[in-house]
Residue frames relative to the residue before (quaternion, step in Angstrom):
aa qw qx qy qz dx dy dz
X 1.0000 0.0000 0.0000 0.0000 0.00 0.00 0.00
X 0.3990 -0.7082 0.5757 0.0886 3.64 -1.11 0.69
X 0.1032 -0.8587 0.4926 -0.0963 3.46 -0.81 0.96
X 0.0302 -0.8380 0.5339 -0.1089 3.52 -0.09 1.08
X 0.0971 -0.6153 0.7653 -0.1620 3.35 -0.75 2.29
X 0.2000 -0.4710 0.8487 -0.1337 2.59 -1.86 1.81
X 0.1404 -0.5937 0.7681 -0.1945 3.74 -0.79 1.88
X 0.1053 0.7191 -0.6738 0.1335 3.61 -1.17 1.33
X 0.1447 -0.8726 0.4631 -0.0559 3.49 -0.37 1.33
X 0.2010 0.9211 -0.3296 0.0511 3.51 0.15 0.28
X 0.2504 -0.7837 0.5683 -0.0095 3.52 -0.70 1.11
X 0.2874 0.7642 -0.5744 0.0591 3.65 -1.02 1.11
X 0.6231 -0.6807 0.3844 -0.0237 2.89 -2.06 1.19
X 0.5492 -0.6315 0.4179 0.3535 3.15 -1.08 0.30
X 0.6990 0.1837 0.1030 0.6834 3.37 1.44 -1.73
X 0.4902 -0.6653 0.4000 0.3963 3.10 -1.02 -0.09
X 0.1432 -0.6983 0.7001 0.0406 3.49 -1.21 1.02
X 0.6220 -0.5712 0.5254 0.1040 2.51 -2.49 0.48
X 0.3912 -0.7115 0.5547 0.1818 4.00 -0.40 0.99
X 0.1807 -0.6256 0.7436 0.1521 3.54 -1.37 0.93
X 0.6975 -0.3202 0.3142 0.5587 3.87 -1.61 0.06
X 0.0701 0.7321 -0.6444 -0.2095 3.14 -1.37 0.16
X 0.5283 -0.5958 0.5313 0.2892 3.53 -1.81 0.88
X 0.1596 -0.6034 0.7807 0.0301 3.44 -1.77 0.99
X 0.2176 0.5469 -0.8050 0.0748 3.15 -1.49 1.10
X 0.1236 0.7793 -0.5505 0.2728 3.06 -0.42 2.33
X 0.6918 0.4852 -0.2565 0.4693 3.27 1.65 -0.86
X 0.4560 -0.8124 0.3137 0.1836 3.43 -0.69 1.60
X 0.5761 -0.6611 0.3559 0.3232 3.48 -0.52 0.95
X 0.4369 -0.6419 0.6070 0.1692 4.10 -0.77 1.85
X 0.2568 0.6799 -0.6762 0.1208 3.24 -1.28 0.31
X 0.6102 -0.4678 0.3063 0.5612 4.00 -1.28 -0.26
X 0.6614 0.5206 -0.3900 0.3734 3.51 0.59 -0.11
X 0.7823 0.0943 -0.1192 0.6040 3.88 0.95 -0.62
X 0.2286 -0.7227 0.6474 -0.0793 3.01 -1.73 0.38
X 0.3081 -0.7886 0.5260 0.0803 3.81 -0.66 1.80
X 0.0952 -0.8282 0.5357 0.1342 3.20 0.10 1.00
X 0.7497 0.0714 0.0103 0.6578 3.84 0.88 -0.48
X 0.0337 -0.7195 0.6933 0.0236 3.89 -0.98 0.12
X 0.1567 0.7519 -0.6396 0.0309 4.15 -1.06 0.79
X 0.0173 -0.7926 0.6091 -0.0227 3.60 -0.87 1.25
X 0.1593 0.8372 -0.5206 0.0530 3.23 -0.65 1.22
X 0.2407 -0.8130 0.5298 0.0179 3.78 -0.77 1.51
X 0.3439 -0.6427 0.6843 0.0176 3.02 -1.29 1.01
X 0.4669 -0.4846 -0.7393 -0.0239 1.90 -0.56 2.24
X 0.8578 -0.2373 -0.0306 0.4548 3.42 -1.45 0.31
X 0.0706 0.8524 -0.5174 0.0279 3.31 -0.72 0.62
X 0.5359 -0.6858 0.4496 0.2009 4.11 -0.92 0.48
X 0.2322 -0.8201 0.5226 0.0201 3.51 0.00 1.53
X 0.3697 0.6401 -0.6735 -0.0042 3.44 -1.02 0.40
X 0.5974 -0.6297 0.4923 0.0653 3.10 -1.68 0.64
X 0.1051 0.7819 -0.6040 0.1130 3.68 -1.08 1.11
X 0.5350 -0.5717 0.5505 0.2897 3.50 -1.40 0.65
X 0.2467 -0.7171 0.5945 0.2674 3.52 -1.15 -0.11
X 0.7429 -0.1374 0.4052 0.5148 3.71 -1.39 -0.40
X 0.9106 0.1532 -0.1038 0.3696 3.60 -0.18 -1.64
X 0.4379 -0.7244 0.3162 0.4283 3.68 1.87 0.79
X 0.2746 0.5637 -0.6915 0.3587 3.45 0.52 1.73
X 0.5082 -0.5792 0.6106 0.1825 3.57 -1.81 1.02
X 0.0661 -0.7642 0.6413 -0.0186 3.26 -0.06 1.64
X 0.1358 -0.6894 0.6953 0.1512 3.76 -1.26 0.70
X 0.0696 -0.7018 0.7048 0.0768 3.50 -1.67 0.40
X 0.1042 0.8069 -0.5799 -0.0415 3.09 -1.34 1.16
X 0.4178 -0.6960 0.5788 0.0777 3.62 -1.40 1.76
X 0.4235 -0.6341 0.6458 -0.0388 3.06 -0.78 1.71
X 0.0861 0.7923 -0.6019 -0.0506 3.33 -1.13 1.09
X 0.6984 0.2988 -0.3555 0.5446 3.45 1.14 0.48
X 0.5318 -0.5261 0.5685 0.3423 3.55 -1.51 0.28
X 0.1658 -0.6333 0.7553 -0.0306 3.74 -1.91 1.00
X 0.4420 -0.4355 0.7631 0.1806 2.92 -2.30 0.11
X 0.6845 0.4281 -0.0720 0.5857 3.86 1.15 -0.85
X 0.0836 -0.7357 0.6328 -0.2267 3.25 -1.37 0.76
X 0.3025 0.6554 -0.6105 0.3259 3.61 0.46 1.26
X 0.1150 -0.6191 0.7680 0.1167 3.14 -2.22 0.54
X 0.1180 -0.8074 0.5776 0.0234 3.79 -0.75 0.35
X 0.1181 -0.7284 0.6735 -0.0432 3.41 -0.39 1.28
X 0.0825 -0.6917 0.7167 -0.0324 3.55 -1.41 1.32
X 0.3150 0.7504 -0.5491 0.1902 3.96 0.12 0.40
X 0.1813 -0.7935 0.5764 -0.0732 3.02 -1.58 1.28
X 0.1050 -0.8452 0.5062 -0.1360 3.19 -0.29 1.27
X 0.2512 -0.8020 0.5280 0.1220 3.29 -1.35 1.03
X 0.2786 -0.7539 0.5559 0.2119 4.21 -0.52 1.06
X 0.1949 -0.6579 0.6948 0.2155 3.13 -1.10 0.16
X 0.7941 -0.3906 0.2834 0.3694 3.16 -1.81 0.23
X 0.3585 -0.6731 0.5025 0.4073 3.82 -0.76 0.07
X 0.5144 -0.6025 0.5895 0.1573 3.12 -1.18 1.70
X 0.3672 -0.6397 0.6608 0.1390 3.64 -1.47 0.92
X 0.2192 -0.8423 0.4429 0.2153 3.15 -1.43 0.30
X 0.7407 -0.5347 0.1965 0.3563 2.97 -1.10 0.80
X 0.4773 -0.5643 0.4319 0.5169 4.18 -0.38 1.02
X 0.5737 0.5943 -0.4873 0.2831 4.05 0.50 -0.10
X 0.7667 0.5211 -0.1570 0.3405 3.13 1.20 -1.05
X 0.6264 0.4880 -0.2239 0.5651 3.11 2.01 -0.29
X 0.4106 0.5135 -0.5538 0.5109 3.60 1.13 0.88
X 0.8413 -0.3686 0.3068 0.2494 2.92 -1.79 0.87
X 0.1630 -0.7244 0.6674 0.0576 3.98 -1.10 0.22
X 0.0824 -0.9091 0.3907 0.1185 3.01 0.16 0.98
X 0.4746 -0.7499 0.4209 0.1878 3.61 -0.71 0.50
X 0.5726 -0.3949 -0.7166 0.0519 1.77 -1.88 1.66
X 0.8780 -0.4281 0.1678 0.1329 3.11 -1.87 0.81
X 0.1521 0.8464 -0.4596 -0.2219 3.76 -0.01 0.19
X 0.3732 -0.7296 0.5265 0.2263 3.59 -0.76 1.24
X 0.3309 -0.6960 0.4366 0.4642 3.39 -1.02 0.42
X 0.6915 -0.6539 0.2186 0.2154 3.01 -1.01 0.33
X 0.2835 0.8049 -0.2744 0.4433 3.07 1.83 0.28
X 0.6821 0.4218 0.1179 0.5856 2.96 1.55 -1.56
X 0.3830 0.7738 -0.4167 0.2845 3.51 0.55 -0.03
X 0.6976 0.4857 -0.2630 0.4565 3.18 0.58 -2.06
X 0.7037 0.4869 -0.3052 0.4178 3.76 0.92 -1.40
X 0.5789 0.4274 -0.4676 0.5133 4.11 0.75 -1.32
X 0.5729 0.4517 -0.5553 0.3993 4.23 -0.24 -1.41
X 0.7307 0.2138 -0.4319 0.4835 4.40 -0.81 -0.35
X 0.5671 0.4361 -0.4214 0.5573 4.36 0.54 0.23
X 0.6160 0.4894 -0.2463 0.5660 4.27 1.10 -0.18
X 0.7264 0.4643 -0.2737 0.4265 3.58 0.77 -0.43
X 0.3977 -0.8020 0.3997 0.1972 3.37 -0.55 1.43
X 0.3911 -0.7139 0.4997 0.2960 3.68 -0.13 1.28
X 0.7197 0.1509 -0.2730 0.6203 4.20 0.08 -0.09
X 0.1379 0.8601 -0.4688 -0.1465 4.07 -0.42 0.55
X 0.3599 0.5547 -0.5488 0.5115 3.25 1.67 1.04
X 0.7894 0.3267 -0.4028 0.3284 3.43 0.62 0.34
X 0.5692 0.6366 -0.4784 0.2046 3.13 0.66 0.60
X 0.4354 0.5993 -0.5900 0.3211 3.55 0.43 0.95
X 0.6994 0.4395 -0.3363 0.4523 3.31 1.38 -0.46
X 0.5280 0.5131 -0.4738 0.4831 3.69 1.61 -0.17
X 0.6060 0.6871 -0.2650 0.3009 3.54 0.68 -0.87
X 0.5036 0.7613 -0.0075 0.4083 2.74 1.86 -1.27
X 0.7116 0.3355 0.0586 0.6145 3.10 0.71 -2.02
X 0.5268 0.6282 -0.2652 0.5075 3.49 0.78 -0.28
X 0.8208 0.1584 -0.2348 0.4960 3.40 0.18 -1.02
X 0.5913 0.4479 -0.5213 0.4220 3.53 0.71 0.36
X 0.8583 0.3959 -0.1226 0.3026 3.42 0.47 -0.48
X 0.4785 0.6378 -0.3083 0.5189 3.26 2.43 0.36
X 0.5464 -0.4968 0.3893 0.5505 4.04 -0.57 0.82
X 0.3727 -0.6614 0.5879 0.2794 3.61 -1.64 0.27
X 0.7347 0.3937 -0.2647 0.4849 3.15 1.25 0.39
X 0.0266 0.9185 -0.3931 0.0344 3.36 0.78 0.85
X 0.3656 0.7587 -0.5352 0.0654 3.19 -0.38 1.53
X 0.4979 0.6334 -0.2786 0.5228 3.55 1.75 0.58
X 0.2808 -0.7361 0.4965 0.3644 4.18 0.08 0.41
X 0.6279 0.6065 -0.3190 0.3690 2.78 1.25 -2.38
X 0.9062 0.1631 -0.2946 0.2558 3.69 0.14 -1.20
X 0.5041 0.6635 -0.4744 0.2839 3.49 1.01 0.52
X 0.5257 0.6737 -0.2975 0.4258 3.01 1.90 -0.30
X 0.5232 0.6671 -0.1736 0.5012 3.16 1.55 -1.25
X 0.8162 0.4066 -0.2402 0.3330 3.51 0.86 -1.15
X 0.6863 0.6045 -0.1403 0.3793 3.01 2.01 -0.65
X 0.1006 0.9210 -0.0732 0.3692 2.37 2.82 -0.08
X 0.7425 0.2418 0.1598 0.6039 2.95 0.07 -2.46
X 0.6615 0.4116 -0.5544 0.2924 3.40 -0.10 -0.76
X 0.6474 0.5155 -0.4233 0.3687 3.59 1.30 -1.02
X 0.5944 0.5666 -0.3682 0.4359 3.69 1.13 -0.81
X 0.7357 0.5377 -0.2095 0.3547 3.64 0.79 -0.75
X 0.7373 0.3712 -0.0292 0.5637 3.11 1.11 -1.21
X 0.6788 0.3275 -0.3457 0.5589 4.27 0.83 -0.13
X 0.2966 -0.6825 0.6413 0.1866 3.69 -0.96 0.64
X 0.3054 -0.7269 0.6021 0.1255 3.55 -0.77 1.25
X 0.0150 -0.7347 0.6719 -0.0924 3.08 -1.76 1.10
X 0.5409 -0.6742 0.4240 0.2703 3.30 -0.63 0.57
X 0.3271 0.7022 -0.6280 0.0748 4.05 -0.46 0.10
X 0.5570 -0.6183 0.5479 0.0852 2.86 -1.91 1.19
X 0.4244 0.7657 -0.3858 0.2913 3.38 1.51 -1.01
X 0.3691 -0.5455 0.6656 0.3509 3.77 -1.05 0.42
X 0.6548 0.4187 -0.4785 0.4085 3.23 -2.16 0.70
X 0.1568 0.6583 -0.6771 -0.2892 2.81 -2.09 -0.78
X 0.6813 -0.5287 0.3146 0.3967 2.91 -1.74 0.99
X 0.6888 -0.5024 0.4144 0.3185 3.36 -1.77 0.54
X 0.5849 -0.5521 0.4123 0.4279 3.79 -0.63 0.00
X 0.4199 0.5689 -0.3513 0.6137 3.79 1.98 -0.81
X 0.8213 0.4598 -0.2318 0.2457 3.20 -0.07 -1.07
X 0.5733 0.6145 -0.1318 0.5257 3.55 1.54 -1.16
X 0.4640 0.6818 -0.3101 0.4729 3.62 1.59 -1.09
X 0.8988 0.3179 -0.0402 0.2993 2.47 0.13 -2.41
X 0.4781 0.6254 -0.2943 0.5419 3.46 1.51 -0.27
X 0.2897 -0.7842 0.5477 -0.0336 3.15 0.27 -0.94
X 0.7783 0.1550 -0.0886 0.6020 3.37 1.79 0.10
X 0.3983 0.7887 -0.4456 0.1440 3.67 -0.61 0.47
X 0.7101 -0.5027 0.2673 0.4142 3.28 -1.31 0.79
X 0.7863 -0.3458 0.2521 0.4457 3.71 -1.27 -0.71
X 0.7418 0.4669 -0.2538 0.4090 3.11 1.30 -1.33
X 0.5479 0.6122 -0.3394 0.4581 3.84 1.58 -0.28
X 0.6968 0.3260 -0.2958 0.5663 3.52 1.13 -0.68
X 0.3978 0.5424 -0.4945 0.5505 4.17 0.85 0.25
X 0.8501 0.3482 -0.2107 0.3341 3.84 0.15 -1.42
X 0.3614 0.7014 -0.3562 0.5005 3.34 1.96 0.46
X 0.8277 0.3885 -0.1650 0.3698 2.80 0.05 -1.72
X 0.5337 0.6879 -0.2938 0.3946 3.25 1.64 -0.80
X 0.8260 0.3534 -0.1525 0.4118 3.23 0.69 -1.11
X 0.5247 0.6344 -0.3599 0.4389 3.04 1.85 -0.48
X 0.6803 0.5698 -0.1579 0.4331 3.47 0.89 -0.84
X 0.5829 0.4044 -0.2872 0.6436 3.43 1.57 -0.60
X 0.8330 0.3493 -0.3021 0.3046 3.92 0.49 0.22
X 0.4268 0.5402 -0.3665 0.6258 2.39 1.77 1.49
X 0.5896 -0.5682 0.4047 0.4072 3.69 1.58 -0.14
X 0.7344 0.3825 -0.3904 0.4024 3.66 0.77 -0.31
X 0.8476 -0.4011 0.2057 0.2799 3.50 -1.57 0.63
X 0.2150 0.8947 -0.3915 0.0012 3.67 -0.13 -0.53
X 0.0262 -0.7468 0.6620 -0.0575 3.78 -0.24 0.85
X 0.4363 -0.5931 0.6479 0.1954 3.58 -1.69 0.88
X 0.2484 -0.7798 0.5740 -0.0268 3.41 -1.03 0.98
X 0.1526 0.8612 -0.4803 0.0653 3.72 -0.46 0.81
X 0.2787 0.6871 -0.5973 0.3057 3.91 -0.56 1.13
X 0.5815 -0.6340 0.4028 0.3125 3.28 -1.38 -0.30
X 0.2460 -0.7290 0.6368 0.0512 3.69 -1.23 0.58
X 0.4763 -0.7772 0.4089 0.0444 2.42 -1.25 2.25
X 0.1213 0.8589 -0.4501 0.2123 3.69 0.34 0.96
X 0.7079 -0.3999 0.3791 0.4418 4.19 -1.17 -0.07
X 0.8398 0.2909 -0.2407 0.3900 3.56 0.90 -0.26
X 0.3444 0.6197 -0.4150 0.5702 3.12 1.80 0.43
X 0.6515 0.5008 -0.2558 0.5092 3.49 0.57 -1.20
X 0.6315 0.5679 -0.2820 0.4463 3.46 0.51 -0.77
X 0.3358 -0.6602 0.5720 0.3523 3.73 0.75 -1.51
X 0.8333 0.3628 -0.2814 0.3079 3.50 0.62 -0.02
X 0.4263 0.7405 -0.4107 0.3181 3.14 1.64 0.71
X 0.4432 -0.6158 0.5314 0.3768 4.22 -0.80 0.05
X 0.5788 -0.4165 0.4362 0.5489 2.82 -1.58 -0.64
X 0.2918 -0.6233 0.6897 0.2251 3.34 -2.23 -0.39
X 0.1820 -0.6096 0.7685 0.0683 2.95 -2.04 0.44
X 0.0940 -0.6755 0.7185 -0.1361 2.75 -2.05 0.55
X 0.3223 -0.7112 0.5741 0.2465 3.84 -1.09 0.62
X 0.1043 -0.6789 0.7094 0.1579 3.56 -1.94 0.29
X 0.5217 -0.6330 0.5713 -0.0275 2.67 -1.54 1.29
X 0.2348 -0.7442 0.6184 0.0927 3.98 -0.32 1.67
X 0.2213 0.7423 -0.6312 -0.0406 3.69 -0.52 0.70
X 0.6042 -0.6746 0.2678 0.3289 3.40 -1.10 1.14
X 0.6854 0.4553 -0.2885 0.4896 3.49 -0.83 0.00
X 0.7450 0.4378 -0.0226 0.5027 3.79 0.52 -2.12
X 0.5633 -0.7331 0.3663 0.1056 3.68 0.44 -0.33
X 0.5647 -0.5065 0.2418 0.6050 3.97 -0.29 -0.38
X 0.0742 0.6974 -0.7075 -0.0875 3.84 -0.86 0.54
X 0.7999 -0.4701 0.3729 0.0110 3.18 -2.00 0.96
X 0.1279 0.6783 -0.7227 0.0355 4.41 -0.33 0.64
X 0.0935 0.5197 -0.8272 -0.1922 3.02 -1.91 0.21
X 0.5660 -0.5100 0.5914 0.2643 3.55 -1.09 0.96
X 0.7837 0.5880 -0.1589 0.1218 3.01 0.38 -2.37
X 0.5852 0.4736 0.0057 0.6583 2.80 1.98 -1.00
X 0.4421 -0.6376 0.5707 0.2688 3.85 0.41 -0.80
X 0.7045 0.5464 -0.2503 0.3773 3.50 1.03 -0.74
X 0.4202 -0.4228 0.6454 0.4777 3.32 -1.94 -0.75
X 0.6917 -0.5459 0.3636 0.3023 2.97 -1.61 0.50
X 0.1813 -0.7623 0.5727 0.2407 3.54 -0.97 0.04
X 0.7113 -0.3063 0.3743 0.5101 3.69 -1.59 -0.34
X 0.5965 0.5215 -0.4510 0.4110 3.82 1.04 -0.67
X 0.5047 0.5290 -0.4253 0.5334 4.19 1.13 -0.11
X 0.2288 -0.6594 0.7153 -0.0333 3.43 -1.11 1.87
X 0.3819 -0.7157 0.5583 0.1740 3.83 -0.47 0.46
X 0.2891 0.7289 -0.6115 -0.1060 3.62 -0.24 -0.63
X 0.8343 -0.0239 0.0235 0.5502 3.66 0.68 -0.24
X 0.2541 -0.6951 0.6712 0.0413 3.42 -1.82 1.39
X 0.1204 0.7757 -0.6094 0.1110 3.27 -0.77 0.26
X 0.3209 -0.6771 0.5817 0.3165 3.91 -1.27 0.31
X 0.7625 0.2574 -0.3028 0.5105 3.70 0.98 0.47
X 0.3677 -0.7995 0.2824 0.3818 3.37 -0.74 1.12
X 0.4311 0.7132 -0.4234 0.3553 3.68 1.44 0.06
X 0.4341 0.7341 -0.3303 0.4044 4.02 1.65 -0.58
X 0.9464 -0.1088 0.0544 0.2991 3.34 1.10 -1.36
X 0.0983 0.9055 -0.3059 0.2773 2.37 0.83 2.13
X 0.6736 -0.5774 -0.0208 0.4610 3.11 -0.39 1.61
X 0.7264 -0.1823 0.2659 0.6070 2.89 0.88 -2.19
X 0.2399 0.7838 -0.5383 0.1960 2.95 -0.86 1.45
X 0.0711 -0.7489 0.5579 -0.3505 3.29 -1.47 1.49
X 0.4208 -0.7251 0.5443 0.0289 3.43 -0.53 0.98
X 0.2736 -0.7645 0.5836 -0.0118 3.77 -1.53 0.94
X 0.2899 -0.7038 0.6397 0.1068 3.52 -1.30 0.29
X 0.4936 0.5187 -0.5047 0.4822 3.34 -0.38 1.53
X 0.5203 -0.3599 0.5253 0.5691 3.89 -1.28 -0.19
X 0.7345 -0.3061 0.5586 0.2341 2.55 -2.67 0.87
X 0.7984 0.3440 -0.2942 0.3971 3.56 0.18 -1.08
X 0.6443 0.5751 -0.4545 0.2181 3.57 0.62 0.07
X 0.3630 0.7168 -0.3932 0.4470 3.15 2.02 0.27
X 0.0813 -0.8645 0.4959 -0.0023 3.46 -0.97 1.57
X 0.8020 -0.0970 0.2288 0.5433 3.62 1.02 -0.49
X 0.0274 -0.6633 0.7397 -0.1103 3.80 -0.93 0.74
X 0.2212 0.6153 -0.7493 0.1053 3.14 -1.74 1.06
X 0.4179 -0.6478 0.6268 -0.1136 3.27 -1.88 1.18
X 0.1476 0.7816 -0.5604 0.2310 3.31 -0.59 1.39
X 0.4443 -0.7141 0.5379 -0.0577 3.59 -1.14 1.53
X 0.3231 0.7270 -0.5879 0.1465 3.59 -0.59 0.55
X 0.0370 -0.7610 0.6466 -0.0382 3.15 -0.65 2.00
X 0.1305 -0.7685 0.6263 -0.0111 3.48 -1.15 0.94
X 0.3520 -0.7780 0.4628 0.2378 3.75 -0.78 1.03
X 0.0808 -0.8726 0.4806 0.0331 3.51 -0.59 0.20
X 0.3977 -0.6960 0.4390 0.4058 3.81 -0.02 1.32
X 0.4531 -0.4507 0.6635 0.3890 3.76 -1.62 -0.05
X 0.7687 -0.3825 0.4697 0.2053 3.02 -2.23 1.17
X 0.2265 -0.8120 0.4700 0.2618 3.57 -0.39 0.46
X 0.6041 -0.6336 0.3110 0.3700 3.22 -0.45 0.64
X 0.6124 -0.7207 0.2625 0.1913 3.27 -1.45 1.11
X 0.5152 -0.7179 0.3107 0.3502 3.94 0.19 0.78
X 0.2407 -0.6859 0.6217 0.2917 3.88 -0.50 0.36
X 0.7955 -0.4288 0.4130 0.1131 2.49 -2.10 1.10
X 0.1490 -0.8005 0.4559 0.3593 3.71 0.13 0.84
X 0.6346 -0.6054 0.3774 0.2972 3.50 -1.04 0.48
X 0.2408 -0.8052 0.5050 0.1966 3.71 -1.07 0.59
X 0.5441 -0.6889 0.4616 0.1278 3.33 -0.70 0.85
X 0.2208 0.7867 -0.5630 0.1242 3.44 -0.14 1.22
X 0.1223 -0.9133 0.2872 0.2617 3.45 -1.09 0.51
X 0.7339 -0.4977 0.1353 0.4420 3.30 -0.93 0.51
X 0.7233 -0.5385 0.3583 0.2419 3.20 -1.31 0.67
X 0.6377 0.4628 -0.2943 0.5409 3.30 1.67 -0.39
X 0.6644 0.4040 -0.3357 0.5317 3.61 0.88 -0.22
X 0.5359 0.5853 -0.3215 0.5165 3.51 1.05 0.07
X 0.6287 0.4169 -0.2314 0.6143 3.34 1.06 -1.12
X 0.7584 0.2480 -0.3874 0.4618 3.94 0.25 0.06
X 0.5294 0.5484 -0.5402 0.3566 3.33 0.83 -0.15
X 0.5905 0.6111 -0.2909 0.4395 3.95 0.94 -1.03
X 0.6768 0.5374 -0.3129 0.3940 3.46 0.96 -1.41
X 0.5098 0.7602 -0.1501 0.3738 3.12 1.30 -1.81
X 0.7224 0.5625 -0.1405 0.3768 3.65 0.87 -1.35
X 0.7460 0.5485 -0.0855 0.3678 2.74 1.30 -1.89
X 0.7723 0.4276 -0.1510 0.4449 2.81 1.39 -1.03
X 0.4407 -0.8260 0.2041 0.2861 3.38 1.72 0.54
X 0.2412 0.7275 -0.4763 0.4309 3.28 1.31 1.89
C-alpha cells in the first residue's frame, strides 16, 4: 500500500522579518520495509533546498531564505510505499535477558543510546522506575513493555504545539504531556536501567491524520542484543506498527525535530505557529501487463508445409 503525508508547518508575523537556515527532518527514513517513491518541499518564502545525511543517517534538508515575509510555511508532499510486515525469525522471539549484554563490537556506538539525555533528572526517573519496573527482572523485551504502559497509563496526554519537550522530572511531576514528553520518558526510563534507547520522530497513520488535523509523532526504540531495534509508543501502550513513518532517529530528542530555525526581528513580532498532518492511503500501481505472445511455427511444420506443395497435395 502507498501512503501520501502532506506535513504543513507554518509560522506568522506581525511585520515582516528576516529567516535564518532552517532544519527539515521530513523525509521518511528507506529501509526493507518502506520506500520514497517521490518527495516535494515547498516554502513560502522562496527558499534553496539542499539535502544532507546526519551522524544517525537521517536526510537532513536546509533551507536559505533570501527574502523577508510576514509568513513562513514549509510543505512536505511525500509518498511512500510499505511493504508487508516482515516476521521474525523464532530467534528473535526468545527471551533477552537482563541486564543486557551488547556485543562488543558495538558498544562504543550502544554507550551514546545509555546516556540519560536530562541527567539532573535522573533521581526522579530512577525513582519512578523502581516502582513501576517488574521485581523480577529477567526479560528486557518485557520490562520495556512494562514501562511502556505504565507511561501510557499513568501520564494524561495533551496536545501542545510549544517547541521542546518537557523533562522526564517535569512530565512526572505534571502528570501530562504531549507524544514527544511521554517518548522522552520512556527514553530515559529505559536508559536507567542500562538498556539502549534512541528517540524516534515521524508521523502515525491514525483517524486524525486522515482527517488533516493531526501533527507529527514520536515514539522510542529499544536496542536489544542479538534482535535489533524494536518499537514503543507510550502514547498508545503498544509496539510500533507499519502505521509508524520514521522521519528521524537520534539519541536526543532535540536531533529530530521537525522544523526548526531562528528569525530577525523583535521577540514581539512573533504571532502564531500551527502544524497539520494529512495521511491518505493510496492502492499500488498495478502491475504492468505482458506482452501477449506471438505464435510462430516451427521450422518443422514449415518444412512440410513447402514439401507438401511441391509434391502437389
Amino acid at each position: 500500500m502507498k501512503l501520501r503525508i502532506v506535513h504543513e508547518t507554518r509560522y506568522t508575523y506581525t511585520r515582516k522579518v528576516r529567516f535564518g537556515p532552517h532544519r527539515l527532518v521530513l523525509r521518511p527514513r528507506e529501509g526493507h520495509d518502506l520506500r520514497v517513491e517521490s518527495m516535494q518541499v515547498q516554502a513560502v518564502p522562496a527558499a534553496t533546498l539542499t539535502w544532507t545525511r546526519d551522524v544517525f543517517g537521517n536526510s537532513i534538508g536546509t533551507l536559505d531564505f533570501e527574502k523577508p515575509g510576514k509568513e513562513l510555511r514549509v510543505v512536505s508532499n511525500v509518498l511512500v510505499t510499505r511493504t508487508p510486515p516482515y516476521s521474525h525469525r523464532t530467534h528473535d522471539t526468545e527471551p533477552t535477558p537482563w541486564p543486557p549484554v551488547y556485543d562488543p563490537l558495538e558498544i562504543a556506538v550502544v554507550a551514546a543510546y545509555q546516556q540519560p539525555s536530562y541527567p539532573s533528572d535522573g533521581a526522579a526517573v530512577s525513582h519512578w522506575v523502581r516502582d513501576r519496573s517488574p521485581k523480577h527482572r529477567d526479560d528486557v523485551e518485557l520490562i520495556v513493555r512494562g514501562l511502556n504502559r505504565a507511561v501510557h497509563d499513568q501520564i494524561r496526554y495533551v496536545r501542545r504545539e510549544e517547541k521542546g519537550v518537557l523533562t522526564p522530572a517535569q512530565t512526572i511531576k505534571k502528570g501530562v504531556g504531549s507524544c514527544r514528553d511521554f517518548a522522552t520518558l520512556l527514553l530515559d526510563a529505559a536508559r536507567s536501567l542500562g538498556i539502549a534507547a534512541r528517540f524516534a520522530s515521524g508521523y502515525l497513520e491514525c483517524s486524525a491524520a486522515e482527517a488533516g488535523y493531526a501533527s507529527t509523532h514520536a515514539w522510542t526504540e529499544i536496542y536489544l542484543p542479538g534482535h535489533g531495534w524494536r518499537g514503543f509508543d507510550p502514547t498508545l501502550g503498544t509496539e510500533t506498527t507499519p502505521a509508524h513513518v520514521a522521519t528521524g532517529l537520534s539519541n536526543h530528542p532535540r536531533g529530530v525535530m521537525p522544523v526548526t530555525g531562528s528569525y530577525y526581528g523583535p521577540a514581539s513580532s512573533f504571532q502564531a505557529m500551527s502544524v497539520s498532518v494529512k495521511l491518505t492511503s493510496e492502492p499500488l500501481d498495478p502491475p504492468a501487463p505482458l506482452a501477449p505472445a506471438v505464435a510462430t511455427p516451427s521450422p518443422h511444420r514449415r518444412s512440410t508445409a513447402a514439401s507438401a506443395k511441391k509434391s502437389g497435395r
